[in-house]
C-alpha positions as CSV (number, residue, x, y, z in Angstrom):
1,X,114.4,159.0,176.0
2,X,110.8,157.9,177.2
3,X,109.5,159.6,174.1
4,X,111.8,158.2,172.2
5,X,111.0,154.9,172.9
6,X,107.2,155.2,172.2
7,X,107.3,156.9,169.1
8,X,110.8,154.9,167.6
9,X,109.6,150.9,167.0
10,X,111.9,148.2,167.9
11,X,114.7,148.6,165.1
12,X,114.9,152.3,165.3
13,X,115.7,152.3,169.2
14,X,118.1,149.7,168.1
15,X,119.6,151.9,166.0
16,X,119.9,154.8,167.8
17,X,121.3,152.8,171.1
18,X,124.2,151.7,168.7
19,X,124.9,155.3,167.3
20,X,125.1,156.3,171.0
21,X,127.6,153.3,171.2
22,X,129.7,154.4,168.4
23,X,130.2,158.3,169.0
24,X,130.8,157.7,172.8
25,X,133.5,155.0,171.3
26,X,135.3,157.9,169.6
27,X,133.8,157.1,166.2
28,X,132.5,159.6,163.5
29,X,129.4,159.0,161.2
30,X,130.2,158.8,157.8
31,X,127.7,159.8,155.2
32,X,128.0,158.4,151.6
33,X,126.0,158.7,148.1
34,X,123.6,156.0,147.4
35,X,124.9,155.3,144.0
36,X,128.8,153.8,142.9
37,X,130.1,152.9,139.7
38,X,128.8,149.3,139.0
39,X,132.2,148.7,137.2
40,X,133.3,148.7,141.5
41,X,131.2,145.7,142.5
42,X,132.2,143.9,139.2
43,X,135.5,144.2,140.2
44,X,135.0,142.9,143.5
45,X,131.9,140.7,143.2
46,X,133.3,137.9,145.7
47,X,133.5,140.1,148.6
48,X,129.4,140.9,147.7
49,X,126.9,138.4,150.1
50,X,124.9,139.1,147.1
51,X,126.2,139.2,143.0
52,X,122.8,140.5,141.7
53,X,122.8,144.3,142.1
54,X,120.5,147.5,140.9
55,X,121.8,149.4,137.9
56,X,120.9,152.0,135.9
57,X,122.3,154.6,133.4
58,X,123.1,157.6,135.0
59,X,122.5,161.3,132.1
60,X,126.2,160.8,131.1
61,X,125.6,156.9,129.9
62,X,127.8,155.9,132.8
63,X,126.3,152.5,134.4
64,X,125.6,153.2,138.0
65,X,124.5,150.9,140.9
66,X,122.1,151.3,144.2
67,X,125.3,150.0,146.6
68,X,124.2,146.7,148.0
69,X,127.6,147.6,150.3
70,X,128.9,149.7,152.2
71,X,132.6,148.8,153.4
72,X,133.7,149.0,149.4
73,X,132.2,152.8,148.8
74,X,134.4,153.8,152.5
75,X,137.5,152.1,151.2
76,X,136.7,153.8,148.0
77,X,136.1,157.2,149.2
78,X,138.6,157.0,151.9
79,X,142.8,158.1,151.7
80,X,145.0,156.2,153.5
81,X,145.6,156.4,156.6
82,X,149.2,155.1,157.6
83,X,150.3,156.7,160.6
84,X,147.2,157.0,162.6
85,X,143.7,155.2,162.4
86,X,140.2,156.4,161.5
87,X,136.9,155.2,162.9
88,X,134.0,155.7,161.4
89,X,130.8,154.3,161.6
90,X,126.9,154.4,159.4
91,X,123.9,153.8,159.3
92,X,123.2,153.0,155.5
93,X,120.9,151.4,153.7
94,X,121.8,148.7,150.8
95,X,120.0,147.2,148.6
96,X,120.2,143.1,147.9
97,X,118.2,140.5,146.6
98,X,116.4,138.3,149.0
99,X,116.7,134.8,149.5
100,X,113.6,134.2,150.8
101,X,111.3,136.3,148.2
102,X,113.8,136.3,145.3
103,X,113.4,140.2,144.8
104,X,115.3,143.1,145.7
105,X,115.1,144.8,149.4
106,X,116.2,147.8,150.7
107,X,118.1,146.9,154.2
108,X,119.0,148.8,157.3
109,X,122.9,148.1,158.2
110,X,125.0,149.9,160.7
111,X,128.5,149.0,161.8
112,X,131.9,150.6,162.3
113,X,135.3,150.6,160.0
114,X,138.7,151.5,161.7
115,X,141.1,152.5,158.7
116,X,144.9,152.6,159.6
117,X,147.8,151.4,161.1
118,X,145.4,148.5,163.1
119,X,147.6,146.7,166.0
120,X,147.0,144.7,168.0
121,X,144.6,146.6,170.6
122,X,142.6,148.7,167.9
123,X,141.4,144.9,166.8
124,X,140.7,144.6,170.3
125,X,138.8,147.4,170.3
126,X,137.1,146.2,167.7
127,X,136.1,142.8,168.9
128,X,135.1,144.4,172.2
129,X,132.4,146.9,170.9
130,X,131.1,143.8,168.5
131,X,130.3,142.0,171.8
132,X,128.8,145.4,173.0
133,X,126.7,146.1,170.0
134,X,125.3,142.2,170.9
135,X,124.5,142.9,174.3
136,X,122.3,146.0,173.6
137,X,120.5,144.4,171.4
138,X,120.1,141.2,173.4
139,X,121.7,140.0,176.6
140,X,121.6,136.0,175.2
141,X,123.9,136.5,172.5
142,X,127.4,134.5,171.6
143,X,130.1,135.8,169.5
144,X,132.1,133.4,167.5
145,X,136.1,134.1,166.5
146,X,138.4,132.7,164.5
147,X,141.8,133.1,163.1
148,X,142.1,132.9,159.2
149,X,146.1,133.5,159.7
150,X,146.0,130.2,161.8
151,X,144.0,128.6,159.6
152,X,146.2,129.6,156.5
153,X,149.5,128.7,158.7
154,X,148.2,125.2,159.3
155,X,146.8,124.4,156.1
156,X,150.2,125.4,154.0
157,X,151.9,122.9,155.4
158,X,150.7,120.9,153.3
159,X,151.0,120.3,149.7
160,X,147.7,121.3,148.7
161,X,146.5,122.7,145.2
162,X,144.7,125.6,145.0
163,X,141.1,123.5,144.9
164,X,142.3,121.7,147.3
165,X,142.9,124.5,149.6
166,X,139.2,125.9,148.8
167,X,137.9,122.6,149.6
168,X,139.4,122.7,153.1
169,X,138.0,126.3,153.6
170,X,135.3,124.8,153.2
171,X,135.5,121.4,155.3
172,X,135.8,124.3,158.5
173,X,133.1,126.4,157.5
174,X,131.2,122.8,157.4
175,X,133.1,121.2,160.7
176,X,133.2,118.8,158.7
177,X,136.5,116.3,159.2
178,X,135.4,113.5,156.9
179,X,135.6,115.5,154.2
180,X,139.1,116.7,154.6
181,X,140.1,112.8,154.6
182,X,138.2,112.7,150.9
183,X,140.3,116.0,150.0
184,X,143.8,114.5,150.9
185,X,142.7,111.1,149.3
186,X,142.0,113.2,146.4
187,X,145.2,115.2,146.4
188,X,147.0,112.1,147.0
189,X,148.5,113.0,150.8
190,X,148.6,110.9,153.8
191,X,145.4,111.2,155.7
192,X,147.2,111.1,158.9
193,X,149.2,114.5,157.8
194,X,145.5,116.1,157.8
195,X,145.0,115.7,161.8
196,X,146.6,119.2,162.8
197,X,143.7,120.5,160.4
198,X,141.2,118.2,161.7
199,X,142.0,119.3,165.4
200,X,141.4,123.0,164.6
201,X,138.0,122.3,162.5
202,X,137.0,120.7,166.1
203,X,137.6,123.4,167.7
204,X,135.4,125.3,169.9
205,X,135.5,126.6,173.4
206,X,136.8,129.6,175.3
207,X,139.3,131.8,175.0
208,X,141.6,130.3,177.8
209,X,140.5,126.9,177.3
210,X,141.4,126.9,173.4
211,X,144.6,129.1,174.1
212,X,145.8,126.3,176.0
213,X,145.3,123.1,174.1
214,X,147.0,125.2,171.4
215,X,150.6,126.0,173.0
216,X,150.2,122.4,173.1
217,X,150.1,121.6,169.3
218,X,153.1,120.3,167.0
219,X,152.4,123.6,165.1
220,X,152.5,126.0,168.4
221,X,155.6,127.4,166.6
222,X,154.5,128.1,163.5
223,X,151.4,130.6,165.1
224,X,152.9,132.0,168.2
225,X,152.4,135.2,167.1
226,X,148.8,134.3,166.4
227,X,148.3,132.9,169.7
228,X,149.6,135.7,171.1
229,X,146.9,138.2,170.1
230,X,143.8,135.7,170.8
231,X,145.7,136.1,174.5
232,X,145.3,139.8,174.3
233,X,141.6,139.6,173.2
234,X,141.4,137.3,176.1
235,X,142.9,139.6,178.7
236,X,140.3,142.3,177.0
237,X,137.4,140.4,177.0
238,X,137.7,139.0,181.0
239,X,138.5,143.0,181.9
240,X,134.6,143.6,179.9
241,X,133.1,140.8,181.7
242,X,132.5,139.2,178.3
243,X,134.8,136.6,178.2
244,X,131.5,133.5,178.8
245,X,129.8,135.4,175.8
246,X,132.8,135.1,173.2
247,X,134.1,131.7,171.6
248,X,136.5,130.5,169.6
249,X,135.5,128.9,166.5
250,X,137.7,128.4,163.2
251,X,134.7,127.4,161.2
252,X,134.2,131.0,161.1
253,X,135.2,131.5,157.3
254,X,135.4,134.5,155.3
255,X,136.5,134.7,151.6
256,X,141.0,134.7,152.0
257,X,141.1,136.9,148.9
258,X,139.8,139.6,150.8
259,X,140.1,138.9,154.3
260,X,143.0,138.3,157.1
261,X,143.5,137.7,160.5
262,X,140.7,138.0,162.9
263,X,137.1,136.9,161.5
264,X,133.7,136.6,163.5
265,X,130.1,136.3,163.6
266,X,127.5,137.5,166.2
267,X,124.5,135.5,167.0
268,X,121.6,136.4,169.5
269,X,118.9,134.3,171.1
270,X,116.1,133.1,169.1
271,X,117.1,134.0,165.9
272,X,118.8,130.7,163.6
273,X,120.7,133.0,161.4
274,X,124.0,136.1,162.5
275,X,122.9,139.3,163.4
276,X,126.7,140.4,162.9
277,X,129.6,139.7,160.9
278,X,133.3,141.3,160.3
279,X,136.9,140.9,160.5
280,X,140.4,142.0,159.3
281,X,140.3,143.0,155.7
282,X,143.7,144.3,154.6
283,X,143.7,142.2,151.3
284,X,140.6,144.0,150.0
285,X,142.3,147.2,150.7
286,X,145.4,145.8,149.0
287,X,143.0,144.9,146.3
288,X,142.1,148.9,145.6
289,X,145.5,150.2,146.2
290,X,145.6,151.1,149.6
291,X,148.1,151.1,151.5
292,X,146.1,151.2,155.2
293,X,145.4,148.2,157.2
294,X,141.6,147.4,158.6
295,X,139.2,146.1,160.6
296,X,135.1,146.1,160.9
297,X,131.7,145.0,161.2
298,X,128.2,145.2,159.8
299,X,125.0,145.0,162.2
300,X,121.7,143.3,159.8
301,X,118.8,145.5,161.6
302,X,117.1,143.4,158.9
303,X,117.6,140.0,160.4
304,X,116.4,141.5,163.9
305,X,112.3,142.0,162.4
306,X,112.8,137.9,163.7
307,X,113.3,138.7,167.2
């Protein structure tokens, strides 16, 4: 290990340290071509951080693409998996345009996919070894959670178009409460039939704290199953000694057409932006015609050249 850690620079050792992570977690590596079908990203160009991608024609004429993702080629290349669950994780690169230099780059990622019948303790798992892929890269690190099927529960009961149900998405990505009095002036509601959604955009705390104040809430009912998972991932967290590391947060937003349930982002000391990202994803997999239930997360080894 000593050599290791003078000939290996900072990312690498990261790397490595997570790999160690996964495989002792009971995970296998997967290994996947570099190339997909573009017609797969066109189809699914929302779920992309990025909508610009490499292509080229492969010798048969058929338009091919450098993946600039990795969770759609393991769906892809995946069966279903309806009575047990599969973990895998990689170490891929991908290749996106940058925001800062406007040009394409060729990016580290590692992270883990559990494909399956995913219950209740395989999300938290999941969560768990997020939190644990945080700490070995940093011990200052926070790691924000949310609930989209709280979020969805809350927001349907009101009578909101389509835009205006985007628009509140994005009101709690923004924590931004205003706004969803503008939206429901807009849709022509009652602002005052907006506060159960305004009291969850505010929301940020601890497990046990937030837990709490929402057994409390007219809509308690409509989400006790939700509730009662965040209070197994709270029982989970305080037996890793993680619980003053891990919030709750429903600004935490990924795209609904693709993702469900749990959502969260990872952020470590010193660095403005998330280091890590993932969540529950059975509508993508819905989307390409499987059958399987999932969870995951992607580590940016790009984002840590900062640190």
């Amino acid at each position: 290990m000593d050599f290791l850690a003078k000939v290996l620079d900072k990312n690498e050792r990261i790397l490595y340290t997570l790999r160690k992570l996964y495989m002792d977690s009971g995970y296998k590596k997967y290994r996947m071509s570099k190339f997909e079908e573009y017609d797969l990203y066109v189809k699914n160009k929302d779920f992309l951080v990025s909508s610009n991608v490499i292509t080229f024609n492969d010798i048969d004429g058929k338009l091919m693409a450098l993946k600039p993702d990795v969770t759609l080629s393991i769906i892809k290349n995946t069966g279903d998996c309806i009575d047990g669950v599969q973990k895998l994780f990689y170490n891929e690169n991908v290749y996106r345009a940058s925001n800062e230099t406007q040009s394409f780059k060729e990016i580290m990622q590692t992270g883990v996919e559990c494909i399956g019948n995913i219950d209740n303790k395989c999300i938290c798992e999941n969560i768990i070894l997020a939190a644990q892929s945080l700490n070995m890269i940093k011990d200052k690190f926070i790691l924000d959670i949310s609930h989209l099927g709280i979020i969805e529960k809350v927001t349907g009961l009101l009578n909101l178009s389509e835009n205006g149900k985007k628009s509140i998405l994005k009101a709690f990505g923004e924590k931004n409460t205003a706004y969803v009095d503008e939206i429901l002036n807009f849709e022509g509601i009652d602002t005052k039939e907006g506060n159960a959604l305004k009291t969850l955009i505010k929301t940020y705390g601890s497990f046990s704290e937030i837990i709490s104040k929402l057994k409390i809430e007219a809509f308690s009912s409509l989400i006790e199953e939700e509730i009662e998972l965040l209070e197994e991932i709270a029982v989970s967290l305080e037996k890793n000694g993680l619980s003053d590391k891990v919030r709750l947060d429903f600004s935490v937003i990924n795209n609904m057409s693709y993702y469900n349930g749990i959502a969260f982002n990872g952020f470590i000391s010193g660095i403005p932006e998330g280091v890590l990202s993932g969540g529950q994803y059975d509508k993508l997999m819905n989307k390409m015609g499987k059958k399987s239930r999932a969870i995951g997360f992607a580590v940016y080894l790009d984002v840590l050249d900062r640190m």
